[in-house]
N, C-alpha and C positions, 0 to 999 in steps of 0.2 A: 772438257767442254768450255772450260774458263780459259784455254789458251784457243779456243775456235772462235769465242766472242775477240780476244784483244785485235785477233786479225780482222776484225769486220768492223769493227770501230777502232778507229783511231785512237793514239795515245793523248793528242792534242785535246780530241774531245773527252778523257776521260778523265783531264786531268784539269778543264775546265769545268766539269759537273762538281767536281768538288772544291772548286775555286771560291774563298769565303763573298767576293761579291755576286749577286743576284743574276744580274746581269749577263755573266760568264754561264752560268749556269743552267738562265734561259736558253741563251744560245744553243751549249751543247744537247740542250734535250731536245732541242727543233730540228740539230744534226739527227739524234738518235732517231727522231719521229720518221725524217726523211729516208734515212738507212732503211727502218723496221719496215715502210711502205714499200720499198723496192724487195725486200724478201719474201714479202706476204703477194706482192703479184706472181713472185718469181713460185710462189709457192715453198720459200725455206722455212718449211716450221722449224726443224730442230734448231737453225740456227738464230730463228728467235727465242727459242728456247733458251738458248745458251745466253744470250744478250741479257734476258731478265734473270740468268740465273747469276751471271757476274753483277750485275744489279744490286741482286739482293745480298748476295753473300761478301763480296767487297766494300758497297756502298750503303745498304736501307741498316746492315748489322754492323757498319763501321764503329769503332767506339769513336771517330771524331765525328764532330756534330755536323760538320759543311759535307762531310762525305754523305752521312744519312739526308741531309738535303738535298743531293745532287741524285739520290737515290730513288727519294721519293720522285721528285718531277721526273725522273727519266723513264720510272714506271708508268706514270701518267702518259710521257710522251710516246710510250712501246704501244700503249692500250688504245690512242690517238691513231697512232699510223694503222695498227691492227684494223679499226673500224669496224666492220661488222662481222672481220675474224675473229675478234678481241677475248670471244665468249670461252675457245677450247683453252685458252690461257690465263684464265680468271685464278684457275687454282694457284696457281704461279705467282700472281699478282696480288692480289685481295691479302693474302694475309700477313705477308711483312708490313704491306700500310696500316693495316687494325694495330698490326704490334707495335706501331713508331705512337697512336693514341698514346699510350703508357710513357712516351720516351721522356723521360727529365725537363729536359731542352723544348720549352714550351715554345719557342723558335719549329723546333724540328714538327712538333704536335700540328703549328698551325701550318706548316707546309703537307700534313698527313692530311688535314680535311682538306687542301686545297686540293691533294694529288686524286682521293677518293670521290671528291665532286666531278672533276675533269673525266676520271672514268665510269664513274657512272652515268656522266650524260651521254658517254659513247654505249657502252652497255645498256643501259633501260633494264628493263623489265631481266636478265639474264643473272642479273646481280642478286637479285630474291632467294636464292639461293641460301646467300652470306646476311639476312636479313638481319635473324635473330644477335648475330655476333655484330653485325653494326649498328644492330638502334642500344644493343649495353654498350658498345664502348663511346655513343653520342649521348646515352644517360648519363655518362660519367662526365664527358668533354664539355656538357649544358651545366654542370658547377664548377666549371676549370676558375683557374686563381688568375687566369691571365685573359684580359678583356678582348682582346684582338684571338685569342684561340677559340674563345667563348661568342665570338660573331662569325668567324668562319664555321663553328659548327652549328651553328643557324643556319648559316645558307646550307649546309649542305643537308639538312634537316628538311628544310622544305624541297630540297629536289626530292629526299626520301619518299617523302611524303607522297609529291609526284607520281612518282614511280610507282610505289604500291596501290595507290586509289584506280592506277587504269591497268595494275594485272590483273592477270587473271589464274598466278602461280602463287599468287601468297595464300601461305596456311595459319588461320588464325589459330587454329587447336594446339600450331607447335608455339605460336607465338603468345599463348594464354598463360603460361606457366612461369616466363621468365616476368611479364609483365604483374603480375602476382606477387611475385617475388620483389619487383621492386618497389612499389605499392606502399609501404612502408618507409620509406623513405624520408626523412625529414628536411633532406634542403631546400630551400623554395626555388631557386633554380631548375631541379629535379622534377620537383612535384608540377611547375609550369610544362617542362617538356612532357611527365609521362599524360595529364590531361589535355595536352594539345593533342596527344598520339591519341588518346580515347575518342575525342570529339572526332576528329580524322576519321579513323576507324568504322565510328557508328555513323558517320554521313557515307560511308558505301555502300550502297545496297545488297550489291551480294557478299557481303563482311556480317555475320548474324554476333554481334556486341550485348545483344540483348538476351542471347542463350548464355553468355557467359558473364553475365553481370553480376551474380554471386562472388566470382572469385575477386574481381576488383572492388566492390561496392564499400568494402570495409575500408579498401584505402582513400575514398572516396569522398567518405563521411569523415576520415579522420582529419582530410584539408578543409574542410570546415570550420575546423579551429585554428586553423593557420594564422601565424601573427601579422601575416600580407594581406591587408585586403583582395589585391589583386587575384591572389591562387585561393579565395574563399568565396569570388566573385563567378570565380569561372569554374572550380566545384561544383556549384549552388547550379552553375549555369547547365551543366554534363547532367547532374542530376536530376533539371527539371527535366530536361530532355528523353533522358530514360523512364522516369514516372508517365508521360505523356505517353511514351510508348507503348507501355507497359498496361495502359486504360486501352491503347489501340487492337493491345495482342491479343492472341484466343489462349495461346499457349504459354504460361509461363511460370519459373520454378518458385512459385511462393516458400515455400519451406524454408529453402536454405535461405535467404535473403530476409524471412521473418528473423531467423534468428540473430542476425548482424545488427538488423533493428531494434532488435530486444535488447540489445549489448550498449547499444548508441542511445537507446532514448533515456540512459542512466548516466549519459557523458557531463561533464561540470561546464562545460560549454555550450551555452544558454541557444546561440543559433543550431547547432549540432542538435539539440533535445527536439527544438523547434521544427526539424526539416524528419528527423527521425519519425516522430510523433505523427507528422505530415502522411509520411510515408504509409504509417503503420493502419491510420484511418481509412486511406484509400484499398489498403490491400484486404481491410476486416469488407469492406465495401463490395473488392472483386473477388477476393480469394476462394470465399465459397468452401466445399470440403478440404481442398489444399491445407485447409490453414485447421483443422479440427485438430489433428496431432498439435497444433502450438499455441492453442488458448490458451491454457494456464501462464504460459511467457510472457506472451503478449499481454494477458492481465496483470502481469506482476510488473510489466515494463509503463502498463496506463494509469494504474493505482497513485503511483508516488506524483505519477505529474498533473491528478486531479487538484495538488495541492501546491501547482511550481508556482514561486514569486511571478513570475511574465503570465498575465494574461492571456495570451494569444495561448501560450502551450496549453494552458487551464482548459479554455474555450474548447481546444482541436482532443484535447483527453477527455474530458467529458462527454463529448460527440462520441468520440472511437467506444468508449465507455457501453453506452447505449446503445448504440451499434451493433456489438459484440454480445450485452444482456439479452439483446433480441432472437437472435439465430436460437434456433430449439434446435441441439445438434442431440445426435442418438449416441446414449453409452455404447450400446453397439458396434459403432462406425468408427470408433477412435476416440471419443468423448471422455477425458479423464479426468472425473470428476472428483476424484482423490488430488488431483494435481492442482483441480481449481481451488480447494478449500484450502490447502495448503499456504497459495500463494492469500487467501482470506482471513489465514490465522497468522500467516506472517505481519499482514498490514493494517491487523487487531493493534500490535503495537509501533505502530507511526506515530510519529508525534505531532501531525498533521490532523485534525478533527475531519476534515472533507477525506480524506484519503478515509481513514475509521469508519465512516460512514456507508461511503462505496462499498466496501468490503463489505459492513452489513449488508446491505443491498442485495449483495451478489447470495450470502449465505441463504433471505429469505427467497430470494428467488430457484434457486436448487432446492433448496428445501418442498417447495410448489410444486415442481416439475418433477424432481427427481426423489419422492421423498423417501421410499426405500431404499435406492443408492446411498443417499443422503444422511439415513441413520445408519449404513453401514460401518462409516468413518466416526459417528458419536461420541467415541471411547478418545478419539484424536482432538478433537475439538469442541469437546463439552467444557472442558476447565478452564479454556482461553477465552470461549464465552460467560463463563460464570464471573471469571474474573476481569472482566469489562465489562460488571454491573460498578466494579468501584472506577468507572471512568469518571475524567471530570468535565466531560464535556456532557448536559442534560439530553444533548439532542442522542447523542449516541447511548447514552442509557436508556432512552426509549427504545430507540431500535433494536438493542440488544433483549430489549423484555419483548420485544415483540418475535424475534426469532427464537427466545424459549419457550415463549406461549404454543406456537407451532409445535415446537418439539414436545411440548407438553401434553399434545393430545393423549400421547400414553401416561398409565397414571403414574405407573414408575423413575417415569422423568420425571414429571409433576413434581413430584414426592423429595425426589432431589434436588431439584431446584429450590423448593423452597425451605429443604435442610439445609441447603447451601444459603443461602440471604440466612438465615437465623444464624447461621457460623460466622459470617460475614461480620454481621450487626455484633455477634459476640464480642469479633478480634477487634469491632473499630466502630468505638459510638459516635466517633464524629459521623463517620459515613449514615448511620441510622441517623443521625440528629436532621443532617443536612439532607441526605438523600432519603432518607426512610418512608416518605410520606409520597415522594414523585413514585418509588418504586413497587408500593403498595398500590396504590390506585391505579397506576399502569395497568398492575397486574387483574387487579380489579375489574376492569375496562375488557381485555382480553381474554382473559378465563374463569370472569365471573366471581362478582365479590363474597358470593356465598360458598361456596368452592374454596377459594384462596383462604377466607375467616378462618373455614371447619378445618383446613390442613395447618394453617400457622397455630389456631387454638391444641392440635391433637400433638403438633410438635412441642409445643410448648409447656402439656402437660407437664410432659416428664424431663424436665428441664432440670440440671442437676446445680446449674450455676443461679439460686434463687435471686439475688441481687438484679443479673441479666435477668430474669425471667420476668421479674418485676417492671423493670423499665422499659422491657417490649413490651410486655402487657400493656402497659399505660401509652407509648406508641402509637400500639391498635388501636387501643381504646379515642386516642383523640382522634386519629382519623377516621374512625368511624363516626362521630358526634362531627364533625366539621365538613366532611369530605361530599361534594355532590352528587360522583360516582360513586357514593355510597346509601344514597337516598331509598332503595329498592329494601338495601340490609335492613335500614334504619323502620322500612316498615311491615316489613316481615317480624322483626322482633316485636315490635309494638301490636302484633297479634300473637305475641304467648301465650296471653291467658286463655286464647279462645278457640286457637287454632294448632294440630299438633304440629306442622310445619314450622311457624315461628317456634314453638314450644321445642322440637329439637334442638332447634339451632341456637335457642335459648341456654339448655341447658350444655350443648358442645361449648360454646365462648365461656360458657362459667366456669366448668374446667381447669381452664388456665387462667380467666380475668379473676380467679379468686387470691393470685398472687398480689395481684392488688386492690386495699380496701379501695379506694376512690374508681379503681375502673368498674370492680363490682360495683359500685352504690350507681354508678352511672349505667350501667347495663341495666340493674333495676329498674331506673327510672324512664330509659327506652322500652322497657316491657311493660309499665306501668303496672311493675311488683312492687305497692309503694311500701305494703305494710313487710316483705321482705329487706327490703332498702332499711326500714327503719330496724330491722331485729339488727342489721347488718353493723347499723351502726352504734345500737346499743350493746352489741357483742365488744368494742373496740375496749382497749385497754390503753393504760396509760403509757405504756412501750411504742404506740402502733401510731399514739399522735405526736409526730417528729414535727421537723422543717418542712420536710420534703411533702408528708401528707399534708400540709398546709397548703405547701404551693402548687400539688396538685387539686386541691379543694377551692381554693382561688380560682383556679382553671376553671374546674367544675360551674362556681358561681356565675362568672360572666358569659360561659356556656348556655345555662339556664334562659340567657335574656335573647339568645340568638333564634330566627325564622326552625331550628331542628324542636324547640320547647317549646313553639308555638302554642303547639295542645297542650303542654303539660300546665303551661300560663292560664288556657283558657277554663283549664279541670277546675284552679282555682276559684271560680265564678261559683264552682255548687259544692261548698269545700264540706257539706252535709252527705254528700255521696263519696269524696276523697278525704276523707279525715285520713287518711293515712299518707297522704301524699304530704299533708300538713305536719303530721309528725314527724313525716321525714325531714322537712325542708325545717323546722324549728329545732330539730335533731342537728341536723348542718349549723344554724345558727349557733346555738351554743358551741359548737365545737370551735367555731372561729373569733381570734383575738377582738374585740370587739371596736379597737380603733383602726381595724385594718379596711380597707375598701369596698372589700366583699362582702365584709359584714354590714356594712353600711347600704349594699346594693340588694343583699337576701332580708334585709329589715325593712327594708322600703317597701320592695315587691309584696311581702308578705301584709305590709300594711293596707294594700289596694283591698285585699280577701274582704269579700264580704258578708260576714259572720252574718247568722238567723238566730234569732230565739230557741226555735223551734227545734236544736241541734239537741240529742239527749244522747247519752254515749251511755254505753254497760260495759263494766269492763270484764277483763279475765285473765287467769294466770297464764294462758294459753294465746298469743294476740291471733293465732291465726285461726281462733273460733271466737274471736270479737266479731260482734253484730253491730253496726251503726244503721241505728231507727231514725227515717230520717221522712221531714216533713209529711203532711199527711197520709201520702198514698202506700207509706211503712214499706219500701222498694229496699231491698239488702245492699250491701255496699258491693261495687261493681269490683272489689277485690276478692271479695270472696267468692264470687262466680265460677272459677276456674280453678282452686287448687287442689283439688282431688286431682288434677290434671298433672299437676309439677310436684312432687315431696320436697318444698321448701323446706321442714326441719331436718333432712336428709343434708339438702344444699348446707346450709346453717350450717349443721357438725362440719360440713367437708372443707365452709374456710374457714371455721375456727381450729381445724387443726394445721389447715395452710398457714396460717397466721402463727398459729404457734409453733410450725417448722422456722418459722423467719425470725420470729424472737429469737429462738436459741443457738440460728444460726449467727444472729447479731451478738448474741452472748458472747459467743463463739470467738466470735471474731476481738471484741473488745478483748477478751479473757487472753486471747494471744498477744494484742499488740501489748498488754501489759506484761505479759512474759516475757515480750522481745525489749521492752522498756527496760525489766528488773536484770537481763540478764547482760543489755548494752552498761548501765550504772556498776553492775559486778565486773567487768573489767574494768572499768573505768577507775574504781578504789581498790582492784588489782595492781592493777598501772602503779599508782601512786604509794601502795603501800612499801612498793621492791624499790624506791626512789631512794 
């Protein structure tokens, strides 16, 4: 066949295609054009056949370089003269020019896009065929190293372009997979050509871009971070364009497209989170059940960016945020609510305070909606919320008390919860010092302070660590005497003596507040037990009055002068009917140093009393069958109305053996450190003796 072509073309012209000037070149291919035209009338296919077959195999695969360019253009000029034959010899054609793209000889390359434009404006639409195999090897020629190969595959790019937007043989389905593939691509060269191709694409109408925007969107988003402005411009630009669509369609694949999102709005590239985030509000907006399978994702993707440095992101998360809280979707339907708490216990630890927040949010709201689903997972995330009562952000320790209060409706949580805070407060008394008092009245507030008292009182009983037991007690005890939310306690107790109500709840706090004298003598003085107050403190031994009882006594005192002692201030005006309130309160007095403040504030107060003549006292070995006869009308003292009601000498033994568990435990403890002293000093004249 190769000696049937040499007789139909001359050697003259064959040896001018390969002549290294241009010129020559030209010439021979405008012979060859003229030749190929008279065959194709005459009807000689085979022996154009032959022409392009010595073509290629002589000249497009010559290893010299002017041979392969003689090659190329004579291809171009066979496909010229062919015309609108040109298409049964495409096979023949098309693929030795794709294979010169590859050729070294960036010379030979840019004579390839030259020969490939020539014929495809003679072919058109016939070329689509060879689509997929020339827009890879024009994705590769759009980062060539050489500027003039890198402008001819421009032009030939926009013929491409041409060409596909008015057939009506291009397949986007085959064409979906490679463009995927390159998607990923990092040159900006690259990434210009494959978003030209997209935008192209999606402006054809009958071209559906927007059925298949899942498979590109990832690479999409990735030039968003692109160090070109330019290819982050025109990303940004593809992408509004399909979100615009995307509100226009009735049809569209939220799912997979959630999840690239979900991927993206975690990117370090501040515009990327921004457009991501964008995306994700709009589709909570349209998606509808689409999107019930990828809530939890999409939570886990909203969360972090409640808390991004750029406002705008904050702003458009928050929205999506509540957006999203709203939809009542059914466990039923795909609703997985194990999947949301998850990503809520993962963002328990953010180091973000708004992010911690959300996530409570979202807890108390499934808990509302969904609250038997909700304690199904309890076992999962009970201990991440116990353990974000030690958060240290205030606002989120509210909220956390406020989603166990919830779960606390059962009493068994209840129970646990607040064995959990007593553990807590155990391992870490900063936390009780500083937090102890927000996290009580909280609780106070939400599950009722007489409830919370009777369970931290019953925990506390049997508290084996006395020391701790002690300095909870005292704890409770100030917040109870100080605390507002505690005003209802405060007068509940203050009917002990008359009422069995108060009088339980009287004697539950004493229980445990017998671990300490100063909280008991204050509990006392809330019940307005004064002549128990005073046995309380004539029981005290010389062991029991430390530092520490001073400066809780201190406490005590300037307690006394605050709006909760009001009455107790005003009892003093008839101190003929409170003689025992009086004994209690000169009971205090003596016990305190007498230059110290307190003392100087409970000496004052007590100086106001305004003693009667008419005051006559009988005593008894027994004080709690003392009578005080008081002014004419011989009315009993208002303490002794009610103690058939309470067995105060009962109370009495029960803290004087409390008291006396504490002593010994203080023995105890001294009696060690000085064993551990005697026994440090015995090596020590160990040491020195073997010297």
């Amino acid at each position: 066949m190769a000696a049937d072509a040499l007789t139909i073309i001359p050697g003259a012209v064959l040896r001018n295609l390969s002549d290294k000037l241009y010129e020559k070149r030209k010439n021979a291919a405008l012979e060859i054009e003229g030749i190929v035209k008279q065959l194709a009338t005459a009807g000689e296919h085979e022996k154009i056949s032959a022409v392009i077959t010595l073509l290629v195999n002589d000249f497009t695969y010559s290893p010299q370089a002017n041979h392969r360019k003689g090659g190329l253009i004579g291809l171009a000029a066979v496909t010229v003269g062919l015309t609108s034959e040109a298409a049964q010899h495409l096979e023949q054609i098309v693929p030795p020019v794709l294979s010169s793209f590859m050729d070294q000889d960036s010379r030979v390359r840019y004579y390839a896009c030259e020969a490939l434009y020539n014929i495809a404006k003679v072919v058109r639409g016939d070329f689509i065929i060879y689509f997929n195999k020339i827009f890879d090897a024009l994705c590769k020629l759009s980062a060539d190293s050489d500027a003039n190969v890198q402008s001819a595959a421009h032009l030939l790019d926009r013929l491409v372009k041409d060409i596909v937007t008015e057939s009506d043989q291009f397949s986007i389905e085959e064409f979906i997979p490679l463009l995927r593939e390159r998607m990923n691509v990092l040159n900006p060269y690259v990434r210009q050509f494959l978003v030209g191709w997209i935008t192209v694409l999606d402006s054809v109408p009958d071209i559906d871009m927007l059925g298949f925007l899942p498979d590109f969107l990832d690479g999409l988003f990735n030039m968003l971070s692109d160090s070109s402005h330019e290819i982050r411009q025109q990303a940004d630009a593809a992408l509004s364009e399909f979100l615009q669509e995307i509100k226009n369609s009735p049809n569209v694949d939220y799912g997979r497209m959630a999840e690239i999102l979900v991927r993206r709005a975690g990117s370090t590239d501040e515009f990327t989170r921004l457009t991501s985030i964008t995306w994700i509000n709009e589709f909570v907006k349209l998606g509808g059940e689409q999107l019930v399978p990828y809530y939890a994702d999409i939570l886990g993707a909203i969360l972090p960016c409640i808390s991004d440095e750029e406002e705008k992101i904050r702003v458009v998360a928050r929205e999506t945020n509540e957006e999203l809280r709203a939809i009542k979707a059914d466990p039923a339907e795909g609703f997985d609510i194990g999947a949301i708490l998850s990503i809520g216990k993962r963002e328990l630890n953010s180091e973000h305070e708004a992010t911690r927040i959300e996530a409570l949010h979202w807890f108390s709201t499934l808990l509302a909606r969904y609250r038997v689903e909700f304690l199904a997972y309890l076992n999962d995330i009970f201990d991440p919320l116990l353990n974000a009562l030690s958060d240290p952000s205030d606002a989120v320790v509210l909220l956390v008390l406020e989603v166990h209060a919830c779960i606390a409706e059962e009493s068994h949580h209840f129970h646990h919860l607040v064995s959990y805070l007593i553990r807590t407060f155990h391992n870490n008394h900063v936390l009780l010092e500083k937090r102890g008092a927000l996290i009580v009245r909280r609780l106070c507030v939400l599950l009722g302070a007489e409830k919370v008292y009777r369970e931290f009182s019953t925990i506390l009983e049997s508290e084996i660590d006395l020391d701790f037991a002690s300095v909870m007690v005292q704890a409770l005890n100030l917040i109870l005497l100080t605390s507002t939310e505690l005003g209802e306690l405060r007068s509940l107790l203050k009917k002990s003596l008359v009422d069995s109500c108060g009088k339980d709840l009287f004697q539950s706090l004493y229980a445990s507040w017998r671990h300490s004298p100063m909280a008991t003598i204050s509990l006392c003085l809330l019940a307005q037990a004064y002549s128990h107050a005073s046995c309380v403190i004539q029981s005290l031994g010389e062991e029991d009055i430390n530092v520490k009882f001073l400066v809780q006594l201190d406490k005590l005192i300037r307690l006394l002068e605050t709006p909760v002692f009001a009455y107790l201030r005003l009892q003093l005006l008839e101190p003929g009917k409170h003689t025992w309130l009086l004994k209690t309160l000169y009971g205090l007095l003596m016990l305190l140093p007498q230059q110290s403040a307190a003392f100087k504030i409970l000496r004052t107060r007590l100086k106001t009393v305004p003693f009667s003549e008419n005051i006559r006292r009988t005593s008894s070995a027994n004080p709690y069958s003392q009578i005080l006869q008081v002014t004419e009308d011989g009315s009993r003292n208002q303490d002794t109305q009610n103690y058939s009601a309470i067995n105060f000498p009962s109370l009495l033994l029960q803290f004087e053996n409390m008291q006396q568990q504490h002593r010994n435990h203080l023995k105890g403890q001294l009696q060690s450190r000085k064993s551990a002293s005697a026994a440090t000093l015995s090596q020590v004249f160990s040491f020195f003796s073997h010297i």
